[in-house]
VMD Tcl script that draws the C-alpha trace (Angstrom):
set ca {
  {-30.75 79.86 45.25}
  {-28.47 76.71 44.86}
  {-29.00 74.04 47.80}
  {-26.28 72.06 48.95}
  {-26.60 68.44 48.66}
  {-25.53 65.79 51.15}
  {-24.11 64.27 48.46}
  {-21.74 67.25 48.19}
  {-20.94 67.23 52.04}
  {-20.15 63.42 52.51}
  {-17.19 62.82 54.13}
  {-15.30 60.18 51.89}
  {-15.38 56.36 53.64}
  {-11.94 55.55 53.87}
  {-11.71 59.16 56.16}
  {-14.35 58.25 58.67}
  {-11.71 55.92 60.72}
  {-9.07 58.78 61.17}
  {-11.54 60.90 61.89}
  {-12.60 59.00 64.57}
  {-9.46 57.76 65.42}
  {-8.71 61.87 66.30}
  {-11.95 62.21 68.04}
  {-11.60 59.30 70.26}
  {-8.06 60.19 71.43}
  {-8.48 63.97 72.10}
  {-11.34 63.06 74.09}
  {-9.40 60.65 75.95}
  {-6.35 63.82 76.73}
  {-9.76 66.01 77.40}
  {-10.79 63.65 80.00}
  {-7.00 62.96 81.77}
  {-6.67 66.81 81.56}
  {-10.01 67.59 82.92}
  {-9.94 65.35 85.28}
  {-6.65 66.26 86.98}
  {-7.53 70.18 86.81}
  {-10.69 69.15 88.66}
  {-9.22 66.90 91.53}
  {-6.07 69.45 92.35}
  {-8.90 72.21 92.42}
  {-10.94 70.53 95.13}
  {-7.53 69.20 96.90}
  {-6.04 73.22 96.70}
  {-9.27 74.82 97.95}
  {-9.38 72.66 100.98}
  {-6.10 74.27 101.56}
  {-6.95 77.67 100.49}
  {-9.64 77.66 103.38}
  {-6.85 77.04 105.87}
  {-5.06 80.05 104.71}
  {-6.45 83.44 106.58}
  {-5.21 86.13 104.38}
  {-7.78 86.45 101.84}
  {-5.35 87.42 98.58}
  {-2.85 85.06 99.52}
  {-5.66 82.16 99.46}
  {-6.81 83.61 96.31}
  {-3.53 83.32 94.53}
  {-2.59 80.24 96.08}
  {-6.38 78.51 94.91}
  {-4.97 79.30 91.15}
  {-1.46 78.92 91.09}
  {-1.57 75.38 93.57}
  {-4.52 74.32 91.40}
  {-2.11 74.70 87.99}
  {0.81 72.72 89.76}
  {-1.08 69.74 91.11}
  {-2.58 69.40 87.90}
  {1.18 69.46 86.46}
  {2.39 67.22 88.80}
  {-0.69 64.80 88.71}
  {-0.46 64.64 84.95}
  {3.14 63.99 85.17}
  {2.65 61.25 87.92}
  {0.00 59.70 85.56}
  {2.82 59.94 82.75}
  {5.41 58.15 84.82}
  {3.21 55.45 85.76}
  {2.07 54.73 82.34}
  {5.72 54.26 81.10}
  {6.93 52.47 83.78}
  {3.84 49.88 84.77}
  {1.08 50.43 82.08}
  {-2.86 50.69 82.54}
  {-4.97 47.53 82.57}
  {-3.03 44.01 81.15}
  {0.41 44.28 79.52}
  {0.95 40.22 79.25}
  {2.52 41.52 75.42}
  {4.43 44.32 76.85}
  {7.48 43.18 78.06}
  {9.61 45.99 81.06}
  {10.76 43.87 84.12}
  {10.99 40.32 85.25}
  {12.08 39.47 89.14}
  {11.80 36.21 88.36}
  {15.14 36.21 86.49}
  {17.03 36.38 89.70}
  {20.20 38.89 89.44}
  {20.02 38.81 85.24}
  {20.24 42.30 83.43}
  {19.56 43.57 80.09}
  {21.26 46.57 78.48}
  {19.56 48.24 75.67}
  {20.32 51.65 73.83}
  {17.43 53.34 72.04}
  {18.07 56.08 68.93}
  {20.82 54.76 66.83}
  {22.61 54.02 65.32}
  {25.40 57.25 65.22}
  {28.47 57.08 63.10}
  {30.06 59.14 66.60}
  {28.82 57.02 69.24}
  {27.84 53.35 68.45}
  {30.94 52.14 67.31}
  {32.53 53.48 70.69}
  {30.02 51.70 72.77}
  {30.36 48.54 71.00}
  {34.11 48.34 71.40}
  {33.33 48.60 74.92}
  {30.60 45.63 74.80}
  {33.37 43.65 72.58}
  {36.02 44.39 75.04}
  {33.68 43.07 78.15}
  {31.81 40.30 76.42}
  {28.56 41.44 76.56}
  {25.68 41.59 74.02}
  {23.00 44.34 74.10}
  {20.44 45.33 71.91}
  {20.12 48.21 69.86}
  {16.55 50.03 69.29}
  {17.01 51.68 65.99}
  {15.35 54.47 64.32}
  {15.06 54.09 60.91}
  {16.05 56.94 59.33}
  {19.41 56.74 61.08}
  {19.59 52.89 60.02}
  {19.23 54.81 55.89}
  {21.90 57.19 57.23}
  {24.76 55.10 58.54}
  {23.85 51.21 57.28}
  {27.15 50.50 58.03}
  {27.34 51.04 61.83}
  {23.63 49.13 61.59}
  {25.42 46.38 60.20}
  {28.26 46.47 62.34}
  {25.66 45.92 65.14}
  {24.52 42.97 64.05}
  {28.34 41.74 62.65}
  {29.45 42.17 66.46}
  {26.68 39.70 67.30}
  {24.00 42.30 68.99}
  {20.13 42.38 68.39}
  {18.01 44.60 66.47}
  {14.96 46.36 67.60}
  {12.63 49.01 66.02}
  {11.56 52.34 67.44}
  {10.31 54.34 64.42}
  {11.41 55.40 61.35}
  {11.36 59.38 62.33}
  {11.23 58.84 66.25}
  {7.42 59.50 66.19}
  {5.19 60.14 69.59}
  {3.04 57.36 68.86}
  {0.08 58.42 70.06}
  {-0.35 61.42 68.19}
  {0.28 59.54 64.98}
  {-2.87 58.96 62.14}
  {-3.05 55.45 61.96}
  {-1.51 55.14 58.17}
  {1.64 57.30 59.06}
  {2.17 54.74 62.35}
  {1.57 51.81 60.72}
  {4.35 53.12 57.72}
  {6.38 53.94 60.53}
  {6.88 50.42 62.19}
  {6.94 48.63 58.54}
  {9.31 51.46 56.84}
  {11.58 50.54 59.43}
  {11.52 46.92 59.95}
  {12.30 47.06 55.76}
  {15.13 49.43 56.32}
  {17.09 47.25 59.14}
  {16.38 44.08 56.84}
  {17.84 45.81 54.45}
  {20.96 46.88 55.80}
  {21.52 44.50 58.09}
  {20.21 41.18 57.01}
  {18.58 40.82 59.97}
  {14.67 40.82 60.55}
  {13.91 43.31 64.58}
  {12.29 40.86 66.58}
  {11.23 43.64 68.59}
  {9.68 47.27 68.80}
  {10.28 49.98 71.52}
  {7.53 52.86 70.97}
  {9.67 56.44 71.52}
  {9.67 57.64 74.90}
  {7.81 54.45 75.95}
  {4.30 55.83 74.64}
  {2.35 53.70 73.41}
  {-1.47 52.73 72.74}
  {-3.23 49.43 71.55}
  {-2.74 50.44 67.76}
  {0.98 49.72 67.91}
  {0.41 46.74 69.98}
  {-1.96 45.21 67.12}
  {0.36 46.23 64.84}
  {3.79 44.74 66.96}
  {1.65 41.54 66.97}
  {0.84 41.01 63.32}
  {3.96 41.83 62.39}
  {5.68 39.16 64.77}
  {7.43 41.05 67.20}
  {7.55 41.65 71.01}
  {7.01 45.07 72.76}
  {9.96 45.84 75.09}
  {10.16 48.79 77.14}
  {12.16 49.07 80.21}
  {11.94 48.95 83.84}
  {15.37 51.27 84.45}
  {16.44 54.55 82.74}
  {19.83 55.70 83.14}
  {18.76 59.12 82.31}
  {22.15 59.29 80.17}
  {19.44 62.30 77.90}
  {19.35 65.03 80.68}
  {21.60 67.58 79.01}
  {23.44 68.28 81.65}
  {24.36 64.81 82.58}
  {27.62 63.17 83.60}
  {29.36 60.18 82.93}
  {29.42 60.04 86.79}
  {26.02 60.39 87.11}
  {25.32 58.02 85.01}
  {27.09 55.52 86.10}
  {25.70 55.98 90.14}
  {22.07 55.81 88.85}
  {22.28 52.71 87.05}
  {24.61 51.24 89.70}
  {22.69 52.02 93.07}
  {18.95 51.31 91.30}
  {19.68 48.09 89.90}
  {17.40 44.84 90.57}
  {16.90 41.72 88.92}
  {15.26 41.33 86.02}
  {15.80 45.15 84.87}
  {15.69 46.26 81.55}
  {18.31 49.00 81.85}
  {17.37 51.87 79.12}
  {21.01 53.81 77.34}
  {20.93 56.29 74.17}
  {23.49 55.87 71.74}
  {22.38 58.94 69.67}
  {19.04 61.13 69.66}
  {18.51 64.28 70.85}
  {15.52 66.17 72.93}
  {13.98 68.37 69.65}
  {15.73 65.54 66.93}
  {16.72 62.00 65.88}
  {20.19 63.07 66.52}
  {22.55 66.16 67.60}
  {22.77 65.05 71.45}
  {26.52 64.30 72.93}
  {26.48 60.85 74.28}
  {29.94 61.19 75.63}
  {28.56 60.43 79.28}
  {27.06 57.11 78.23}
  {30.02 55.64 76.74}
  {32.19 57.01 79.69}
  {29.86 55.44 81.79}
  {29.65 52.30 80.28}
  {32.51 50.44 81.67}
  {32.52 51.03 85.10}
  {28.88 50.18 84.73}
  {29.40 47.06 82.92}
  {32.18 46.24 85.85}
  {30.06 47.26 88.57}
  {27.07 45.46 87.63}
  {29.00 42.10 87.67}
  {30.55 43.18 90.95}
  {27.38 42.70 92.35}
  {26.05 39.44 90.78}
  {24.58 40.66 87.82}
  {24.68 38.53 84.82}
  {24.32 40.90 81.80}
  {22.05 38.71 79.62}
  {20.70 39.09 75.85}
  {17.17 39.91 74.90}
  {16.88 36.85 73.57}
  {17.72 34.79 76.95}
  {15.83 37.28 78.75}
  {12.32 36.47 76.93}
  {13.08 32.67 77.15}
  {14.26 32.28 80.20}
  {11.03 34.13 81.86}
  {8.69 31.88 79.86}
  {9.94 28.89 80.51}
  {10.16 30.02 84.15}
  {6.21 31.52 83.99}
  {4.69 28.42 82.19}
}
mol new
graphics top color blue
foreach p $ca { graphics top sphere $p radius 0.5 }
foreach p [lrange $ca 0 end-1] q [lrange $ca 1 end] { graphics top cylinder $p $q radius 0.2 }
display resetview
């Protein structure tokens, strides 16, 4: 009989981190999963009791204990984008501080279809944005990434293949972030000061990594929403309009799609864009750059 030797079973060194690195966060979704199934159980029987008809209790236990946990999960997902767990002094979404001062960013770009509509429109109304660019759409069209940067706009980077960040092994993020700051240098002569993780999910690996590599995390504070598919220019427009506060970080698309990097129409966005530009200004906004934005919050915070 031939014995097997833990020589023969050793896992490798250099594989013990992303092993770990996989253990660690699935037990982390085990726990936020567990945890919500457990608390919407307890919460639905309470009601169930209430309930006289014994089926109807029964099938509501079930059912109401599958959508609370939906909706607490989803709740939990909303608050992490929008305001973060523990300290986010590098994360950068809102600042009322700035008084009635705006920032307009568009994430997924750059599109040969798109951009160059919606910078005609920022050219036409004086006003500078930046664009969060995915890599592989920087390779694809360099020239509309350079025409960003020609018409005086920042850079930022949100992936090279529009990744979940999360769920990435810590060698394909970190490739990610780097492939992509290379690619916008590249094309654009121009270095992204900053990095926007997809979908605004994020975790302290791409923070380290944001850090070393010199730039700030931005996400946003206001979504116009402009991905629903079956969104208006309208629509658009009266969300950004009516939610508006100071020190926003309002959140466009100028390319990207729900399953891919790019396929979505972003006709509504650049219909939009004008009469949000106008209406923002209408009000007292003053549509600021990134750049201002950042400085002018800490010199104000010091």
């Amino acid at each position: 009989m031939r014995y097997i030797s833990s020589e023969m079973v050793r896992i490798p060194r250099e594989v013990l981190p992303l092993y770990l690195d996989i253990f660690v966060r699935s037990l982390i979704v085990l726990i936020f999963v567990s945890g919500s199934v457990v608390i919407s159980f307890f919460s639905t029987r309470f009601i169930a009791y209430l309930i006289p008809h014994p089926l109807i209790s029964s099938a509501f236990l079930w059912t109401g204990t599958l959508v609370f946990s939906a909706l607490t999960l989803m709740g939990v997902a909303y608050f992490y984008v929008y305001h973060g767990f523990g300290a986010q002094a590098d994360i950068i979404r809102k600042n009322p501080i700035m008084g009635k001062k705006v920032v307009l960013t568009f994430d997924d770009g750059p599109s040969r279809d798109f951009t160059p509509q919606i910078l005609k429109i920022l050219a036409e109304k004086k006003v500078k944005a930046t664009f969060f660019m995915v890599g592989a759409q920087v390779e694809k069209y360099p020239e509309v990434a350079q025409q960003v940067v020609d018409d005086g706009h920042e850079v930022g980077n949100h992936t090279y293949g529009h990744i979940t960040v999360p769920h990435a092994p810590p060698t394909q993020l970190a490739s990610q972030i780097m492939r992509t700051n290379l690619s916008i240098l590249q094309h654009t002569g121009r270095y992204p000061q900053y990095l926007r993780p997809p979908r605004g999910l994020y975790d302290m690996r791409m923070r380290r990594i944001a850090m070393l590599m010199g730039q700030e995390v931005v996400l946003w504070s206001l979504s116009s929403q402009d991905w629903y598919p079956r969104v208006n220019g309208e629509t658009v427009t009266k969300r950004v309009i009516d939610r508006a506060s100071s020190g926003d970080i309002i959140l466009f698309h100028d390319s990207g799609s729900l399953l891919g990097r790019e396929g979505s129409n972003r006709r509504p966005t650049v219909e939009a864009l004008p009469t949000i530009i106008d209406g923002l200004q209408d009000k007292g906004f003053e549509i600021i750059s990134m750049e201002e934005f950042i400085s002018f919050a800490r010199e104000n915070s010091a």
